[in-house]
C-alpha positions in Angstrom: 12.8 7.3 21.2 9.7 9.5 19.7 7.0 7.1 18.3 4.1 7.9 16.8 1.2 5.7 19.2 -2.5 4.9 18.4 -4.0 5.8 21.4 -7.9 4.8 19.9 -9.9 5.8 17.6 -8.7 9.0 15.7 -6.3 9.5 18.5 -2.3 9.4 17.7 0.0 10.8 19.6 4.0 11.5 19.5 5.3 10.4 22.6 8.7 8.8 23.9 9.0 4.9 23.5 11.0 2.3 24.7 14.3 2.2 21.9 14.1 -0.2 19.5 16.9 -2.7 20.5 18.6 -6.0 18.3 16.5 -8.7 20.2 17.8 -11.7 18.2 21.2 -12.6 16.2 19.2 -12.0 12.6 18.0 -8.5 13.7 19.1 -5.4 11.8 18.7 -1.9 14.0 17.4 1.4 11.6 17.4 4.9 12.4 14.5 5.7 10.8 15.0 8.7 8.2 11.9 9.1 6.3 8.5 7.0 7.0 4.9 7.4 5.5 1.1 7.6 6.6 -0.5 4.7 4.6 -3.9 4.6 3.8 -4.3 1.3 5.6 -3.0 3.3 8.9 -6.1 5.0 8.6 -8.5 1.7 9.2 -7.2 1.6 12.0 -6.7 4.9 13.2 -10.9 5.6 12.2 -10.8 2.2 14.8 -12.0 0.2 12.3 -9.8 -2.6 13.1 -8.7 -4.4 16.3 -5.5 -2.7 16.4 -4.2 -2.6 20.8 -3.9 0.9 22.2 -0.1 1.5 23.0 1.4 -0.1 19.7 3.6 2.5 17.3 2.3 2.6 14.1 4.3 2.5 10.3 5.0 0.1 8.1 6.7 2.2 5.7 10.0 2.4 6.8 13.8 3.8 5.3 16.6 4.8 7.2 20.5 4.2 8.1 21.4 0.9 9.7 23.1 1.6 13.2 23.4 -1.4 14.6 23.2 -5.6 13.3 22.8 -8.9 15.0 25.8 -11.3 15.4 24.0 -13.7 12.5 23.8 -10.5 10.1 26.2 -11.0 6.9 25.0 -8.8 4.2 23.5 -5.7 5.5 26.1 -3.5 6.8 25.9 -0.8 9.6 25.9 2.7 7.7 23.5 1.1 5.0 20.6 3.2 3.1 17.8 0.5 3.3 14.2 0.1 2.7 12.2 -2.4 4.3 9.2 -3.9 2.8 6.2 -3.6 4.6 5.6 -7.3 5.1 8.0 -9.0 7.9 9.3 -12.7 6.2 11.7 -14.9 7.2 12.9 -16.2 3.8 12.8 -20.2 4.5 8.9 -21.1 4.8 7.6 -22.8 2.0 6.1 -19.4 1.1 8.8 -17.1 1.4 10.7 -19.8 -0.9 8.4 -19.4 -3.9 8.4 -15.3 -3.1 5.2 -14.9 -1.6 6.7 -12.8 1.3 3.1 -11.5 1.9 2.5 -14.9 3.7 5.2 -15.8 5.5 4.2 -19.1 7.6 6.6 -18.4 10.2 6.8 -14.5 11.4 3.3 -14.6 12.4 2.1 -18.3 14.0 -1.7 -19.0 13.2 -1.8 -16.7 10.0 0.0 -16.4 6.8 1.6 -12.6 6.8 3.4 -10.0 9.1 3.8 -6.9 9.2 5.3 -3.6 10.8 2.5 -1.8 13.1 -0.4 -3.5 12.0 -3.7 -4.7 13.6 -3.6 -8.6 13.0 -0.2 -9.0 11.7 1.9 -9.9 14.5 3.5 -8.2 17.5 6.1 -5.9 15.2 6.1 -2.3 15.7 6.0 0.2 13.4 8.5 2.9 12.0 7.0 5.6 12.8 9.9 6.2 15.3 13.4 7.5 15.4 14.3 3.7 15.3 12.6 0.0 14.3 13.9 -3.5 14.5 14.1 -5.4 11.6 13.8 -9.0 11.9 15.6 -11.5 9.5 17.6 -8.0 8.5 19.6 -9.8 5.5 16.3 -10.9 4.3 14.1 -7.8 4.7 16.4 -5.3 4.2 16.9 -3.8 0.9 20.2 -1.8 -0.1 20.0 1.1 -1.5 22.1 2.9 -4.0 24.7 6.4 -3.5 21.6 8.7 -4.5 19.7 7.0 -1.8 19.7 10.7 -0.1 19.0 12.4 -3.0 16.0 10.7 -3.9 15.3 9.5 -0.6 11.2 10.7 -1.2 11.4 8.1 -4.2 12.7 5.1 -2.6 10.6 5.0 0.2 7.6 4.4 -2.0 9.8 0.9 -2.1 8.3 -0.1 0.9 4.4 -0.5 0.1 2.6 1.9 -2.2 4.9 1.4 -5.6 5.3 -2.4 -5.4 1.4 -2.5 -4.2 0.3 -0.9 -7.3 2.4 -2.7 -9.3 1.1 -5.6 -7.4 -2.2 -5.0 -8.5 -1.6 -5.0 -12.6 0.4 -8.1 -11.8 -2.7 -9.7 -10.5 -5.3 -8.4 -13.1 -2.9 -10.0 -15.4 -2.3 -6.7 -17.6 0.1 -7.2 -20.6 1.7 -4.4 -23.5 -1.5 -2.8 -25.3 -3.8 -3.6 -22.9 -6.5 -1.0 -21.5 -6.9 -0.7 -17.7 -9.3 0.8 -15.6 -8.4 1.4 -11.5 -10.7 2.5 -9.2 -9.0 4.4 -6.8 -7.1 7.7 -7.3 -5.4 7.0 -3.9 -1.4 6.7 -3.6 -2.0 2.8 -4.3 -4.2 3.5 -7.2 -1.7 6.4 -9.0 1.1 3.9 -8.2 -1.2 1.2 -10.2 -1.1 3.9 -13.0 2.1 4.6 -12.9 3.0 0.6 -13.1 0.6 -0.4 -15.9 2.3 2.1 -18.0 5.6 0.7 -17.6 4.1 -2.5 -18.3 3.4 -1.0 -22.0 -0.7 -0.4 -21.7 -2.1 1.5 -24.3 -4.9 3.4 -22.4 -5.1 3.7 -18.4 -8.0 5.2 -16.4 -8.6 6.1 -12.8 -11.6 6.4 -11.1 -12.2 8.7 -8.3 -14.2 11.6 -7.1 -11.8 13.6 -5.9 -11.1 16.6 -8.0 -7.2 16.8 -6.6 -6.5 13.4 -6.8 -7.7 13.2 -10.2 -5.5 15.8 -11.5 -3.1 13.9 -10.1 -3.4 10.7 -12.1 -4.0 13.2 -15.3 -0.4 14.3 -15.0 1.0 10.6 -14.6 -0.6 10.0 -17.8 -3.9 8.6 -17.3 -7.2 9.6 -18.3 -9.2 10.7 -15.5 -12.7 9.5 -14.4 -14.8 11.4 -12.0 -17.0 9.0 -10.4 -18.9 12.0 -8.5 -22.4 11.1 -9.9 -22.0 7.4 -10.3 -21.6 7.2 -14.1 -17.9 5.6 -14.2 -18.7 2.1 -16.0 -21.0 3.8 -18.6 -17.4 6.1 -19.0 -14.8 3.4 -19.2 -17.6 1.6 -22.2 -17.5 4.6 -23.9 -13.6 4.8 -23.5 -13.3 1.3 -24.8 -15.8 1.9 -27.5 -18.3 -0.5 -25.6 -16.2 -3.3 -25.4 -14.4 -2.7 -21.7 -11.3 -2.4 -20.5 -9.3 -5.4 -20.7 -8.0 -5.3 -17.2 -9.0 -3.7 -14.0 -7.5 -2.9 -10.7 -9.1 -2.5 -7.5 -7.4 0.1 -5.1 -10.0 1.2 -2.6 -11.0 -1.2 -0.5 -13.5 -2.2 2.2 -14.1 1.5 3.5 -15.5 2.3 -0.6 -18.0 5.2 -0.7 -20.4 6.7 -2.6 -21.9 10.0 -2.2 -20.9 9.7 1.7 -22.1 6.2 2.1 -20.3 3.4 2.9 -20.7 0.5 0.2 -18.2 -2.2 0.6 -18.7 -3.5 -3.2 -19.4 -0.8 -5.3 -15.7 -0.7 -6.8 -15.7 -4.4 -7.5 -19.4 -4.5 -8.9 -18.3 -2.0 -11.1 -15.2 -3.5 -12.2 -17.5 -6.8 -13.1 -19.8 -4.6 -15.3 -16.5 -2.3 -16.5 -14.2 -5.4 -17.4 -14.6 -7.0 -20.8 -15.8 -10.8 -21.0 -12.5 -12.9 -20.1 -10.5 -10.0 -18.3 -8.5 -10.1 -15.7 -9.2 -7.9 -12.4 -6.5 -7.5 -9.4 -7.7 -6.6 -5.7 -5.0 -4.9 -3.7 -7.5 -2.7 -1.5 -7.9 -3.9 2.1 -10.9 -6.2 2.8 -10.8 -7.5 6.5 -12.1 -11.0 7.7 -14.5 -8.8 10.4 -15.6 -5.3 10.4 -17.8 -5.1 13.0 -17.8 -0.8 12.5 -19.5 -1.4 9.2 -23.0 0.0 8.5 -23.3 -3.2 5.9 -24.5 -6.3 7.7 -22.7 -8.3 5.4 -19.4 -6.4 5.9 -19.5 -7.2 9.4 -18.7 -10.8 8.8 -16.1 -9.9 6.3 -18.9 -10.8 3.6 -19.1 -9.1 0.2 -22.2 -8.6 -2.1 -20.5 -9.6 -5.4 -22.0 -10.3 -9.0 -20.9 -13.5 -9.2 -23.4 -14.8 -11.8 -22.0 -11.6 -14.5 -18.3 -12.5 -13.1 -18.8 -16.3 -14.3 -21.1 -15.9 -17.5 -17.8 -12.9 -18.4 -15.4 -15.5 -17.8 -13.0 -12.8 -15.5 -10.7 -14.1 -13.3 -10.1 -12.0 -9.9 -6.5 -12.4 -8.6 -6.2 -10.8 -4.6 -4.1 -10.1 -1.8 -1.7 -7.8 -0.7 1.8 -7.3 -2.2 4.7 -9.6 -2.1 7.1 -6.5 -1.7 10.6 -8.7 -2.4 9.0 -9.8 -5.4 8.7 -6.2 -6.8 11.1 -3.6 -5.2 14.9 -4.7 -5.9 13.6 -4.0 -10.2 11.3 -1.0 -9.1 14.8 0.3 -7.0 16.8 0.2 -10.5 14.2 1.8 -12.3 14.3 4.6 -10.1 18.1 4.9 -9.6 18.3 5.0 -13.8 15.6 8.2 -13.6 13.1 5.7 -15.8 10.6 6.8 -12.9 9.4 9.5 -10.4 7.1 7.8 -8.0 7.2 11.0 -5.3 5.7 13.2 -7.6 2.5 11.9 -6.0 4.0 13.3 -2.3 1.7 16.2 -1.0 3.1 17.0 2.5 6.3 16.5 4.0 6.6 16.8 7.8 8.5 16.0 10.8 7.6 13.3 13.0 6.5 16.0 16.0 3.8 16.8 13.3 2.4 13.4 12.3 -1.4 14.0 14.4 -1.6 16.6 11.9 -1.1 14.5 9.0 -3.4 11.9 10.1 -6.2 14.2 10.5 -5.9 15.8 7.4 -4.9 12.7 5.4 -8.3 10.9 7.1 -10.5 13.6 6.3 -9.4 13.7 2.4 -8.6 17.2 3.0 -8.2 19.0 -0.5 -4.3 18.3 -1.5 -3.7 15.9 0.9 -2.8 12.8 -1.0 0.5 11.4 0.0 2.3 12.1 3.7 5.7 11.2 4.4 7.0 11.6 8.1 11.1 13.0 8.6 12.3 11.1 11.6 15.6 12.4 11.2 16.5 15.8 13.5 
C-alpha cells in the first residue's frame, strides 16, 4: 500500500508499505478515504520529537471498512467510520470513566495511544491506502448515509473538532461566558467554533497570522492580531478591564513570538488575560523532553509559568489532550442535522501522492495554508 513515511527531520516521503492486515480477533481493517496533516505531525516532522525513521504517519483517519476480526460484532464491513485519534481498549479503569486519552492498556508504561505518533505506542498511522484499527467495535465510529457527502466534515471527528471542543470543556466555559484562545490554528478555530455552541457571548482568537485570522472572523469570532505583542491589553479592553472569563490554550510548546521560540508566552498571557477565578483549558502539545528547544527549561519539559498571579487569581488550569469518544458521536449528530460546518476551515485538498507538498507548505505557515486533508482514495 502507499504510506506517507517520516524519513527525519522535514523529510516525508510517499512510498509502498507493507498492507495493513487484521492482526487480532478485535481488529477492524479501513480503506483509508480521506486523512489529515495535523499540526502535531509537524513536531515531529521539524524532528522535534523522538518519532523512529520508517513509521507511517496520521492519526486522522476515515474510510470504508473492508475487512473485521472474528471478535468484531458491531462494525460492519462496508461501514463509513471515523476513528478517533487516540487508540483505547474500552475496559481499563480509564477508558471505563471515558478518558480514552489514557487508556492503561494500548500502550504499557504510559497512559494514551495513538495512530502514528512519537511516544504513543507502536500503531501506524492512516496516512495510507489502509490502517488497522484495534478494539474496531470500540474505536470505530459509524457514520451516517451523507457520510460521502460531507465526508470533509466528518473527518474533523477524528481530532481537531473534538480537541477544540476539548479545550472549552476544560476551561470550564458555560452560556454567556467570554473566551479568549490563543491560537488561530485548526485546533484553535475548532475551539471557536465549540465555545459558540456552548452559548458564549463574546469569543476571541489570538494569532498573528493575517489569513488565519480572517478565518476565525468568519466563524464568528473577534479577531486579535498578536503581531506586536499587545493581545492581553486587547482582550482587557474587550472585557472592559475585567478579562475574559475563560481561556483556551491552542498552541503549544513550539509558541513564538516575533520568530522566537517562547514556550510560555500563550499561557503567561492567558494568566494576565483571564479574570480572577477563571478557568483556562490546555489542549496545545507540551512534551515531557524537548531537547531541540532553544529554552533551557523546555528541554526538560519545564515551563516558566506565573504561578504566584495564577494562585493570588484563583484560576484553575484543566490539561491534556482530547478524550475523542467523549465528544464525537454528539459532534457527529450536530453535523449530520447541518447545525455545523467544521470544513469550512479546510484550505487544500490533495491526493496522497502529494502529501510532501502539504507538509512543507503547512510547516512553513505558508499564506492560506491552514487546514490539509489527504484523498487516499484513487
Amino acid at each position: 500500500m502507499k504510506a506517507v513515511v517520516y524519513e527525519g527531520p522535514r523529510n516525508v516521503s510517499v512510498k509502498n508499505m507493507p498492507d495493513a492486515k487484521i492482526e487480532k480477533p478485535t481488529d477492524v481493517l479501513v480503506k483509508i478515504t480521506t486523512t489529515n496533516i495535523c499540526g502535531s505531525d509537524l513536531h515531529m516532522y521539524e524532528g522535534r520529537t523522538d518519532m523512529e525513521t520508517g513509521r507511517i504517519l496520521g492519526h486522522e483517519n476515515l474510510g470504508v471498512v473492508v475487512e473485521t476480526g472474528s471478535a468484531v460484532e458491531r462494525v460492519k464491513k462496508g461501514d463509513c467510520v471515523c476513528m478517533p485519534f487516540n487508540i483505547a481498549c474500552g475496559f481499563c479503569k480509564n477508558c471505563e470513566k471515558g478518558l480514552t486519552g489514557f487508556c492503561l492498556t494500548t500502550n504499557p508504561g504510559t497512559a494514551g495511544a495513538a495512530y502514528g505518533f512519537s511516544g504513543m505506542g507502536p500503531y501506524s498511522g492512516g496516512q495510507a491506502e489502509y490502517l488497522r484499527v484495534p478494539f474496531g467495535d470500540f474505536n470505530c465510529l459509524q457514520l451516517p448515509p451523507d457520510a460521502e457527502e460531507k465526508e470533509n466534515d466528518y473527518v474533523l471527528l477524528s481530532d481537531i473538532f473534538p480537541t477544540g471542543y476539548h479545550a472549552t470543556v476544560l476551561a470550564g466555559v458555560e452560556p454567556g461566558d467570554s473566551v479568549a484562545i490563543y491560537g488561530a490554528g485548526p485546533v484553535g478555530l475548532m475551539a471557536a467554533l465549540s465555545a459558540q455552541l456552548k452559548g458564549a457571548s463574546k469569543v476571541m482568537v489570538i494569532d498573528s497570522h493575517p489569513d488565519r485570522l480572517r478565518l476565525a472572523e468568519k466563524l464568528g469570532a473577534i479577531p486579535v492580531d498578536d503581531s506586536d505583542g499587545s493581545s492581553v491589553e486587547q482582550i482587557l479592553k474587550l472585557t472592559g478591564g475585567e478579562g475574559a472569563d475563560r481561556g483556551c490554550e491552542c498552541v503549544g510548546y513550539q509558541c513564538s513570538c516575533h520568530g522566537r521560540e517562547v514556550p510560555n508566552l500563550t499561557m503567561n498571557n492567558l494568566v494576565k488575560a483571564v479574570r480572577p477565578t477563571g478557568g483556562i483549558g490546555m489542549v496545545g502539545v507540551f512534551v515531557a523532553r524537548d531537547p531541540g528547544s532553544p529554552d533551557d527549561l523546555a528541554k526538560n519539559g519545564v515551563l516558566a509559568l506565573d504561578f504566584g498571579q495564577l494562585w493570588m487569581k484563583g484560576q484553575h488550569i484543566a490539561t491534556g489532550q482530547a478524550n475523542v469518544k467523549a465528544y464525537n458521536r454528539k459532534l457527529r449528530d450536530l453535523i449530520a442535522a447541518g447545525k455545523v460546518r467544521p470544513s469550512q476551515i479546510i484550505s487544500h485538498e490533495l491526493p496522497l501522492d502529494r502529501a510532501p507538498e502539504g507538509y512543507r507548505h503547512f510547516d512553513a505557515r505558508t499564506e492560506g495554508w491552514t487546514k490539509v486533508v489527504l484523498k487516499a482514495a484513487a
